[in-house]
C-alpha positions as CSV (number, residue, x, y, z in Angstrom):
1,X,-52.5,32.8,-63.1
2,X,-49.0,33.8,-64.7
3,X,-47.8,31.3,-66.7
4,X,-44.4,31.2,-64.5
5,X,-46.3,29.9,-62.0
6,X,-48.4,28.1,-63.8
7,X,-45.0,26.2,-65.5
8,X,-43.8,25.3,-62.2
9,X,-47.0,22.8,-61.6
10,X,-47.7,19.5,-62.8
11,X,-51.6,17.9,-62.5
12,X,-52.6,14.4,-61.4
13,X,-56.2,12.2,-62.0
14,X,-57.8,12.5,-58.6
15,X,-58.8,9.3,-57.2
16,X,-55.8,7.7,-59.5
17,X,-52.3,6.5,-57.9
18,X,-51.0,5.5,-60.2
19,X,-50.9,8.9,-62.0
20,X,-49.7,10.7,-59.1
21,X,-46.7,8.0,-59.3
22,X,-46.0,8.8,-62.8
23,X,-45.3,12.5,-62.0
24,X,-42.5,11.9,-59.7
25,X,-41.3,9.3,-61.8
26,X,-41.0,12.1,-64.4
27,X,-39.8,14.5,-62.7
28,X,-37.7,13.3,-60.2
29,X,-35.8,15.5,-57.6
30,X,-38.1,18.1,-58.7
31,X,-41.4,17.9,-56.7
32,X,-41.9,19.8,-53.8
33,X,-45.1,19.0,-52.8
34,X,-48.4,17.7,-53.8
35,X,-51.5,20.3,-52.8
36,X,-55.0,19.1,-53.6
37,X,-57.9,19.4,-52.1
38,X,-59.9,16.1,-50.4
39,X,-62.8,16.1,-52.5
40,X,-64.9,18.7,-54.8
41,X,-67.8,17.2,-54.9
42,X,-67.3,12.9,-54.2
43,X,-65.4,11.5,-51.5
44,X,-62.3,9.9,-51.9
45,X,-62.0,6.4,-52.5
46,X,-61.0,4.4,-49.6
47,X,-57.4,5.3,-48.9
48,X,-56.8,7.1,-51.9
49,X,-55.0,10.3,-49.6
50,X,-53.2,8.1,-47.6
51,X,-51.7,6.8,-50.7
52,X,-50.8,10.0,-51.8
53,X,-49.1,11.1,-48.4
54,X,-47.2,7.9,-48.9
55,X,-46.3,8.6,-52.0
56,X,-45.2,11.8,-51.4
57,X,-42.8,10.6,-48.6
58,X,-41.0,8.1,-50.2
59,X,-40.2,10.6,-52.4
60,X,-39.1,13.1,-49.9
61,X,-41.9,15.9,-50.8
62,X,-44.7,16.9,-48.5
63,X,-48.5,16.4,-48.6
64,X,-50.7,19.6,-48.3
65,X,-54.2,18.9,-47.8
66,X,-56.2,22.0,-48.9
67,X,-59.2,22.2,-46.1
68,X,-60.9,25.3,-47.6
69,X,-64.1,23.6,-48.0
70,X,-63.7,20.0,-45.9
71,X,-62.5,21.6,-42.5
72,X,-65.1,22.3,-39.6
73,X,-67.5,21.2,-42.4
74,X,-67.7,17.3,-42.4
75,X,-66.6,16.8,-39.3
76,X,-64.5,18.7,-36.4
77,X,-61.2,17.5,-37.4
78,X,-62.2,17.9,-41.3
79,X,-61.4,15.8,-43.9
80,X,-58.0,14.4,-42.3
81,X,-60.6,13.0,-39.2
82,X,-63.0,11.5,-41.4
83,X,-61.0,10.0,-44.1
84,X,-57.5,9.0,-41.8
85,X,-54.5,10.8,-42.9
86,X,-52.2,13.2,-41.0
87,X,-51.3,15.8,-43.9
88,X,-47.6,17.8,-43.4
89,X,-49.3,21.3,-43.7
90,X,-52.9,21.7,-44.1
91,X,-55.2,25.0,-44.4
92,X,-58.3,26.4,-43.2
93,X,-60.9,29.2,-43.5
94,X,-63.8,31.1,-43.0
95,X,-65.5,27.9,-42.0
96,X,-63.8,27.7,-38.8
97,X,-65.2,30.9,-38.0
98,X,-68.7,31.1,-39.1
99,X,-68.2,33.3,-42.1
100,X,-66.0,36.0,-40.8
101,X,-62.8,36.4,-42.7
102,X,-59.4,34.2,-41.2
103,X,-57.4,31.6,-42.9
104,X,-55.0,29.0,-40.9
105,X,-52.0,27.3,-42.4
106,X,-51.2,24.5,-39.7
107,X,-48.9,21.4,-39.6
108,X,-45.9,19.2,-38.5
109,X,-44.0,20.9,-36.5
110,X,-40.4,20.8,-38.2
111,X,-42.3,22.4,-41.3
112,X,-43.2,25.0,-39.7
113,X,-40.6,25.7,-38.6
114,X,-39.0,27.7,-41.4
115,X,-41.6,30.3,-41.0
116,X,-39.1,31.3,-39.1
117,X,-37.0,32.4,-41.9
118,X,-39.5,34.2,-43.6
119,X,-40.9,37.4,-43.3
120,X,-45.3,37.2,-43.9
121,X,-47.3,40.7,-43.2
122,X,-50.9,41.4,-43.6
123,X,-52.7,44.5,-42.3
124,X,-55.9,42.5,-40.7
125,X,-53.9,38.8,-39.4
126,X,-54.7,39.6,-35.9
127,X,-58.2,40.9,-35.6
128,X,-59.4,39.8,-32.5
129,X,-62.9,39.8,-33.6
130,X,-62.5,37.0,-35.7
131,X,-60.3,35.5,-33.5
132,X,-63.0,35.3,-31.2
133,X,-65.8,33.9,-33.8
134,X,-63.5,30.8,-34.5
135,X,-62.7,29.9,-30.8
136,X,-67.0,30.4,-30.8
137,X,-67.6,28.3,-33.7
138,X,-65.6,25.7,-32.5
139,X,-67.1,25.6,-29.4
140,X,-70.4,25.3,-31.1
141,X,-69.1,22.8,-33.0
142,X,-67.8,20.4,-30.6
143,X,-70.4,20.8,-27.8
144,X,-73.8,20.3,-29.3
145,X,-75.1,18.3,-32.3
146,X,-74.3,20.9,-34.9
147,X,-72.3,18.8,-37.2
148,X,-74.4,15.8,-37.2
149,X,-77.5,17.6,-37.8
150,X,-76.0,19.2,-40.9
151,X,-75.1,15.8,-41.9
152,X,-78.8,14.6,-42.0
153,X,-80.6,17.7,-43.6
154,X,-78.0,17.3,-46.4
155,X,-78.0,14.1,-46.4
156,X,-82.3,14.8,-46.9
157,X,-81.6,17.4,-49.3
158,X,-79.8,15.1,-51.7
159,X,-82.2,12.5,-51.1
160,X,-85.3,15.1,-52.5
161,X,-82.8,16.7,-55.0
162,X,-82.5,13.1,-57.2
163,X,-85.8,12.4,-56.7
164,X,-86.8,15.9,-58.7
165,X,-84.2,14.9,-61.3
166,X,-85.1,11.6,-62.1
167,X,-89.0,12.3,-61.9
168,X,-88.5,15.9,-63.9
169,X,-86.2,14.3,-66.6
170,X,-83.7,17.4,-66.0
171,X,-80.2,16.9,-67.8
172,X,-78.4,16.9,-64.9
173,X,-76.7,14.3,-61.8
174,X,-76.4,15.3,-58.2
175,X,-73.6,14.9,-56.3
176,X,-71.3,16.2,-53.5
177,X,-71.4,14.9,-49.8
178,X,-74.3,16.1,-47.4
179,X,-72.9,18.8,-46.6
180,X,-72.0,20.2,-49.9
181,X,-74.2,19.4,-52.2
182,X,-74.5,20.3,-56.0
183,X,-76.1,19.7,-59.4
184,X,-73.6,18.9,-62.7
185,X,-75.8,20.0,-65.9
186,X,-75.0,17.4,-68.5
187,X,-72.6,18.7,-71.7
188,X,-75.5,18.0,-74.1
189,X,-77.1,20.0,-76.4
190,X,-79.8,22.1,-74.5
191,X,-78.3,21.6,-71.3
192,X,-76.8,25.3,-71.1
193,X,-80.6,27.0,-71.6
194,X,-82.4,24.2,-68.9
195,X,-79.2,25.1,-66.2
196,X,-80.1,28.8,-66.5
197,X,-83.8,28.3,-66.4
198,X,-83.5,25.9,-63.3
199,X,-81.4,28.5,-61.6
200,X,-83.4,32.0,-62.4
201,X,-86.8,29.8,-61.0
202,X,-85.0,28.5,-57.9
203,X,-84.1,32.5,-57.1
204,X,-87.6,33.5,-58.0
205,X,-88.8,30.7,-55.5
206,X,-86.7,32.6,-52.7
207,X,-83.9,29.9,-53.1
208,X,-80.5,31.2,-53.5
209,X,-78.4,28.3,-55.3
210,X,-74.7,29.2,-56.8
211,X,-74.9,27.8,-60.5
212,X,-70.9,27.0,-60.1
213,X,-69.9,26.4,-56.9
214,X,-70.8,23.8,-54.1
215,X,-73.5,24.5,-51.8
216,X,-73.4,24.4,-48.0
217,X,-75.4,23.9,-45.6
218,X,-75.3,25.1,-41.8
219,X,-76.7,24.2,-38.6
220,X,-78.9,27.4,-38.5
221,X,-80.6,25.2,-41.7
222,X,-84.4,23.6,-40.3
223,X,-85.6,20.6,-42.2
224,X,-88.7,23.1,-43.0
225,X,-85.9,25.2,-45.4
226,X,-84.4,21.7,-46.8
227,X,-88.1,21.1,-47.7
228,X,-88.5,24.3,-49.4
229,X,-85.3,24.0,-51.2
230,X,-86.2,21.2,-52.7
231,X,-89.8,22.0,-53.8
232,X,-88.5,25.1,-55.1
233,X,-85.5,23.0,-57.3
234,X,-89.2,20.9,-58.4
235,X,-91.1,23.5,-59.7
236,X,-87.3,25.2,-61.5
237,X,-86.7,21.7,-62.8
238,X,-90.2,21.8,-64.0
239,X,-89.7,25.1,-66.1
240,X,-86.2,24.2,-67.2
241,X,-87.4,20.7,-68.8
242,X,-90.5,22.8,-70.5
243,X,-88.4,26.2,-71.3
């Protein structure tokens, strides 16, 4: 990122008030708006994004909730359902329509508002085709038990994942929600060799696991490929403790 950009942004402690707190207080006037995502790979502590909405009002900023990976994933209504707060802008993506490529920027009314003042082009915004997939997915979505059965195979996946790292010994601690999932490979000496050993056996066990990213699952998911997930992350936990 340029560094002018990079210069006009200030970080916080996630799950810490306070700290969000201190950055107005040190800059005051200045802050537009706070943009953060729900969760990486934990939830939020109980009312910790409300807090920071509030936060953000009193000091006449706005809250942007970035959805990317929370919305039409954990529930319908993504993160801003499940964990209670009304964010002033808020984005989606390729979630809301299966995979094919959209984005959505949606909000409060009045803020959008002064899209009307500026001028946004893009050569693909208004493919119908993926148009249609999202009014499909969300159909999918809200009508049947899509959502909930998500919930339990990841919910079963994490369940078989620390089991395999506690009984293998693998440096390493699960985490994520059910339905993003994900292995953090400790910052010890050795860990390195055993995280690439784990993930070349998963692949060769017909597994496909992103070494840095979260994992999702879908409702196209059976328990029968949770199952083989996780024996597959056995035996590669197996080789990386013995590499």
């Amino acid at each position: 990122m340029p560094a002018t950009t990079l210069a006009q942004v200030v970080g916080f402690a996630y799950n810490d008030v306070p700290s969000v707190e201190r950055v107005f207080a040190e800059h005051p006037g200045q802050i537009a708006c706070v943009v953060m995502m729900s969760y990486e790979y934990d939830a939020p502590r109980d009312g910790f994004l409300r807090q920071v909405a509030d936060v953000c009002h009193r000091n006449g900023a706005l809250f942007v909730l970035d959805e990317m990976r929370s919305g039409f994933r954990i529930g319908l209504g993504g993160a801003q359902e499940v964990f209670g707060v009304r964010p002033d802008l808020s984005t989606f993506s390729k979630a809301m329509s299966n995979g094919y490529p959209i984005s959505a920027v949606v909000g409060r009314a009045d803020v959008l508002a002064g899209l009307g003042r500026s001028h946004m082009s893009s050569t693909y915004y208004g493919n119908a085709a993926e148009m249609a997939a999202a009014i499909a997915t969300i159909e999918v979505l809200r009508d049947t038990d899509s959502l909930a059965r998500i919930h339990a195979m990841g919910q079963r996946f994490l369940e078989g994942l620390r089991e395999v790292v506690v009984a293998e010994q693998l440096p390493a601690t699960v985490v994520g929600l059910p339905t993003s999932p994900f292995l953090l490979f400790d910052d010890t000496d050795g860990a390195d060799l055993a995280k690439v050993a784990f993930y070349a056996e998963t692949l060769n066990q017909g597994v496909l696991l992103h070494p840095n990213h979260q994992w999702f699952l879908s409702a196209a998911h059976t328990d029968g490929d949770v199952d083989h997930a996780v024996d597959a992350c056995r035996s590669a936990a197996a080789a990386a403790v013995r590499r």
